[in-house]
SEKOL-820377 format. One record per residue: residue number from 1; chain; residue in one letter; x, y, z of N, C-alpha, C, O in turn. Coordinates in steps of 0.2 Angstrom, whole numbers. Example, Ala and Ser with C-alpha at 12.3 -4.5 7.8 and 13.67 -1.06 7.14 Angstrom:
<nodes>
NODE  seq  mol  type    n.x    n.y    n.z   ca.x   ca.y   ca.z    c.x    c.y    c.z    o.x    o.y    o.z
NODE    1    A     a     66    -28     39     62    -22     39     66    -16     39     71    -17     42
NODE    2    A     s     64    -11     35     68     -5     36     64      0     39     67      6     40
</nodes>
This chain:
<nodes>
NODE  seq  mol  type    n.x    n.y    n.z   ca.x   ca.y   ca.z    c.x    c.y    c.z    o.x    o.y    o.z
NODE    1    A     x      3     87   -129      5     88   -122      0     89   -117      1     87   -112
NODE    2    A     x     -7     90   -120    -11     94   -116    -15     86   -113    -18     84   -108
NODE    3    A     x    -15     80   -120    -13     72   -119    -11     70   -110    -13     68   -105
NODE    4    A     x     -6     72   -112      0     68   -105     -2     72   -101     -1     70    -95
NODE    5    A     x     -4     76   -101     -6     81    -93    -12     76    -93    -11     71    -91
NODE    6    A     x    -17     78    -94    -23     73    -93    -21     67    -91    -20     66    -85
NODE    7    A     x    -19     64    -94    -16     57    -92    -14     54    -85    -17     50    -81
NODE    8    A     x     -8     60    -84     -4     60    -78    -10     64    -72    -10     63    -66
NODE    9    A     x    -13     66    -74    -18     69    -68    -24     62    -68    -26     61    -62
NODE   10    A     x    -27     58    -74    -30     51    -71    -25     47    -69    -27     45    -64
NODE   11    A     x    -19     45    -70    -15     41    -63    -13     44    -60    -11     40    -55
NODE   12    A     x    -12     50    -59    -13     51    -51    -16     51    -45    -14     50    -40
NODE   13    A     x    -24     50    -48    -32     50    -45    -32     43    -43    -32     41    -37
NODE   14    A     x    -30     38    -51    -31     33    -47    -27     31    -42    -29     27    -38
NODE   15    A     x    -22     32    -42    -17     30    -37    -16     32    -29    -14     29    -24
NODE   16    A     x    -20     37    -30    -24     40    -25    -31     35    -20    -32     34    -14
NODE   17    A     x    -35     33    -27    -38     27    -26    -37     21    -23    -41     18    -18
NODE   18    A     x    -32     17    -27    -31     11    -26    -27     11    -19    -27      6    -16
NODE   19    A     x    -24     16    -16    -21     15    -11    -24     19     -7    -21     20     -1
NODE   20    A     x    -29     22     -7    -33     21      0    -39     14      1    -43     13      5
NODE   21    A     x    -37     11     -3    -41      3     -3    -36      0      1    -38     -3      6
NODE   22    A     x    -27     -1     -1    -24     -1      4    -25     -1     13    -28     -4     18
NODE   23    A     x    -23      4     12    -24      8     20    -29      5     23    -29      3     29
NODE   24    A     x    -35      5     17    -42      1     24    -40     -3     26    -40     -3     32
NODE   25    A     x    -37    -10     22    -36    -16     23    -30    -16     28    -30    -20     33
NODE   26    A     x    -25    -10     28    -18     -9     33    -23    -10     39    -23    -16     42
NODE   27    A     x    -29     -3     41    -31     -1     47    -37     -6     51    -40     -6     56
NODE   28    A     x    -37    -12     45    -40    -18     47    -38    -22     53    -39    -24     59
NODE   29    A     x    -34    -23     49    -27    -25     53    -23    -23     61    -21    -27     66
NODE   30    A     x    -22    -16     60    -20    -13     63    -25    -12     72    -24    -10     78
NODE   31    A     x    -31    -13     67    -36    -12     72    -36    -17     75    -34    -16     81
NODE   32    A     x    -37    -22     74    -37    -30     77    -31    -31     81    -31    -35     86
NODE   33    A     x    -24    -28     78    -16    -30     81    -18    -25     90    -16    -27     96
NODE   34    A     x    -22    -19     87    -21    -12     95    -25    -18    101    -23    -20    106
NODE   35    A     x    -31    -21     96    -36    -22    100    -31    -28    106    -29    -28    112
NODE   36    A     x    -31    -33    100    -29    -38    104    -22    -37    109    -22    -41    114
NODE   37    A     x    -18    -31    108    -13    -30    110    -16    -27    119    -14    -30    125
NODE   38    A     x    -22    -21    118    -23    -22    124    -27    -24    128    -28    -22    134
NODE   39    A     x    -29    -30    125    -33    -33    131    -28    -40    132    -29    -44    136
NODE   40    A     x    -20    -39    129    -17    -44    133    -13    -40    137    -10    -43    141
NODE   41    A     x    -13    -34    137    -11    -29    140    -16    -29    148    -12    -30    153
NODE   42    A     x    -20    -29    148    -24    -30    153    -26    -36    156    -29    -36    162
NODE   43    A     x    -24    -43    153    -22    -50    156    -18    -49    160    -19    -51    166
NODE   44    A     x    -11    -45    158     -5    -46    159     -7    -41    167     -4    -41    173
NODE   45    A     x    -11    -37    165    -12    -33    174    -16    -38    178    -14    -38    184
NODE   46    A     x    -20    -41    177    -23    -45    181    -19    -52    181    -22    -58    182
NODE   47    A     x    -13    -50    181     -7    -58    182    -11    -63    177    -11    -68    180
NODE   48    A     x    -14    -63    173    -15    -69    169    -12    -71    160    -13    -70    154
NODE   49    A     x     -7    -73    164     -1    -76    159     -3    -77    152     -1    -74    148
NODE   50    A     x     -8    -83    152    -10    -87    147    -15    -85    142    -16    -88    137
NODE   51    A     x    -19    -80    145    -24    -76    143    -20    -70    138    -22    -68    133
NODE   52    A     x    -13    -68    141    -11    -62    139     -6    -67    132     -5    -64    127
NODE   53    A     x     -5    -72    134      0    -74    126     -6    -74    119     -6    -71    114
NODE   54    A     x    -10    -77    122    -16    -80    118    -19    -73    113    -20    -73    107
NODE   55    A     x    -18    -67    117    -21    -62    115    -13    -59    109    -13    -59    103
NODE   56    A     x     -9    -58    112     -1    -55    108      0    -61    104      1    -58     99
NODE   57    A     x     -1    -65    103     -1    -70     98     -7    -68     92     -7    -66     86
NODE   58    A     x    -12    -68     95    -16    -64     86    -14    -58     86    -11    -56     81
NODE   59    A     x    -15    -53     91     -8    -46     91     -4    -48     85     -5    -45     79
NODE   60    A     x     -1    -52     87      6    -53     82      5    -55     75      9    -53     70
NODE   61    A     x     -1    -59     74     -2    -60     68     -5    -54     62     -4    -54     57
NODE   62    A     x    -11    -50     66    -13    -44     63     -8    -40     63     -8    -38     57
NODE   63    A     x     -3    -38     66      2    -34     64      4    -36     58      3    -34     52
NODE   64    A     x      9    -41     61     12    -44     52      8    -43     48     11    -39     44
NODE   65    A     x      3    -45     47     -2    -44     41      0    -37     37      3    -36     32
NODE   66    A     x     -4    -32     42     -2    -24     40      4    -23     41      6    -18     39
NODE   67    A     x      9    -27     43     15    -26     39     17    -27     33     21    -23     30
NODE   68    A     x     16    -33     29     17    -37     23     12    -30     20     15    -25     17
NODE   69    A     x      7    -30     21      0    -26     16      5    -21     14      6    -22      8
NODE   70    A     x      8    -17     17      9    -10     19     17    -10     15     18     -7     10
NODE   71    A     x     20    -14     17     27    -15     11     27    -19      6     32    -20      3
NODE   72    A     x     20    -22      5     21    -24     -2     18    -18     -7     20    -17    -12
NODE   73    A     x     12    -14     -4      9     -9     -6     14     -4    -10     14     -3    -16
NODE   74    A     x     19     -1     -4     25      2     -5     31     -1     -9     35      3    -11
NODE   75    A     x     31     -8    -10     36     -9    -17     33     -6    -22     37     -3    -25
NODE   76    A     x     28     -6    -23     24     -6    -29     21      2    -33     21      4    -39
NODE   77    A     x     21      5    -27     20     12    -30     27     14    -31     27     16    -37
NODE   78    A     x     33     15    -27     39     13    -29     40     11    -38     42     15    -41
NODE   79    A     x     39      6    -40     37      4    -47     38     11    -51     42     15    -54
NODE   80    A     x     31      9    -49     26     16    -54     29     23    -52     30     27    -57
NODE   81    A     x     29     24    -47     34     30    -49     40     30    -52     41     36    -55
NODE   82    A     x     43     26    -53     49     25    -56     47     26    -65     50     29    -70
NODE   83    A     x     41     23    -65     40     22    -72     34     29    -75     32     31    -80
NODE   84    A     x     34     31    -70     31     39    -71     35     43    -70     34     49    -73
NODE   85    A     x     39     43    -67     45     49    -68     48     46    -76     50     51    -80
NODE   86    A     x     49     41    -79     51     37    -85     48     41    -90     51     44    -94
NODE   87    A     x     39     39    -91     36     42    -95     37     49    -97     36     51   -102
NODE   88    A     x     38     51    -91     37     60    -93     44     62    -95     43     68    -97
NODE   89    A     x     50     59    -96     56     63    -98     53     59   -105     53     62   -111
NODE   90    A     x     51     53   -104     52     49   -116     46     56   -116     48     62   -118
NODE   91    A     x     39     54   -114     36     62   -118     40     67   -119     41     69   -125
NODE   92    A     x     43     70   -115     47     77   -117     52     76   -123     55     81   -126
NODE   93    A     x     53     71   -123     60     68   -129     54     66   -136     55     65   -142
NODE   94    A     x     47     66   -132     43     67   -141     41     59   -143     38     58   -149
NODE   95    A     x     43     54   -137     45     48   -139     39     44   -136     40     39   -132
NODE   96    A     x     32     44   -138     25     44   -135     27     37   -135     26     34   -130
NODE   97    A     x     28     32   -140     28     24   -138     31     21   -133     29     16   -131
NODE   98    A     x     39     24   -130     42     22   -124     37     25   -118     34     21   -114
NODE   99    A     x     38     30   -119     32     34   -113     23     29   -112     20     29   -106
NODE  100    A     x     21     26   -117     16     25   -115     16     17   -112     12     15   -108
NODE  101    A     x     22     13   -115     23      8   -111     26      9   -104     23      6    -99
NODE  102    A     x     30     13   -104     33     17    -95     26     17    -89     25     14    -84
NODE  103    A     x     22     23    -96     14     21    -90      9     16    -90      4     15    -87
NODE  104    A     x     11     11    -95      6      5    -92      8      2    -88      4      1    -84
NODE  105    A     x     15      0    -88     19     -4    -82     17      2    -75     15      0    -69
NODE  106    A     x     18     10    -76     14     10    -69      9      8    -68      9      5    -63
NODE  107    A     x      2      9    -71     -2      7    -67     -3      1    -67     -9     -1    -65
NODE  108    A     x      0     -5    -69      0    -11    -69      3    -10    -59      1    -14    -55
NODE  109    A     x      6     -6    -59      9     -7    -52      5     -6    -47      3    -10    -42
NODE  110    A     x      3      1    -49     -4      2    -45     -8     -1    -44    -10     -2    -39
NODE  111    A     x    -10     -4    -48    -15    -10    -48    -14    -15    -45    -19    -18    -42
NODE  112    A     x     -7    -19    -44     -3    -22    -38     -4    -20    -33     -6    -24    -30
NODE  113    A     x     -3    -16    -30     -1    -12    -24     -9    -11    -19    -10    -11    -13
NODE  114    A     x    -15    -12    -25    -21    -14    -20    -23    -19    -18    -28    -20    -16
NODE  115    A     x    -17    -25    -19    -20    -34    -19    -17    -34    -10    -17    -39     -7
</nodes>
């Protein structure tokens, strides 16, 4: 038992991990979607139309981006929790081979979830 505690406490850590490697990659994005958002914001006060599309068009594409990241992230830990709430009822049923399959496929997700 004292096995599966360890265990679930290293995927936890890592999960912890891998999806703050997310997050940067979101806040990459996100930063670039703000940026460009207010200097078309700032076109658009000095009436310049064309300057301000130019800018909400990459705007728009840096969001999307951190939007895809962010929900494909979030399929995936999704996953892995499903199959760590899985591992831990086969453990408790004593069932360590289903259980340890349950936790490869999570961190196989986790490990998804940073791409």
């Amino acid at each position: 038992m004292k096995l599966i505690s360890t265990t679930l406490v290293i995927i936890g850590t890592l999960a912890l991990i891998l999806s703050a490697q997310v997050h940067a990659e979101d806040a990459g994005h996100t930063s670039q979607a703000m940026e460009h958002a207010g200097m078309a914001q700032a076109h658009g006060e000095d009436g310049h139309a064309e300057a301000l599309r130019k800018h909400a068009e990459k705007s728009l594409k840096h969001a999307e981006a951190a939007e895809k990241a962010h929900a494909e992230a979030h399929k995936h830990m999704t996953e892995s929790v499903k199959h760590l709430k899985e591992a831990i009822n086969h453990a408790k049923m004593g069932h360590a081979d289903v259980a340890t399959k349950h936790t490869e496929e999570a961190l196989q997700h986790m490990r998804e979830s940073a791409h």
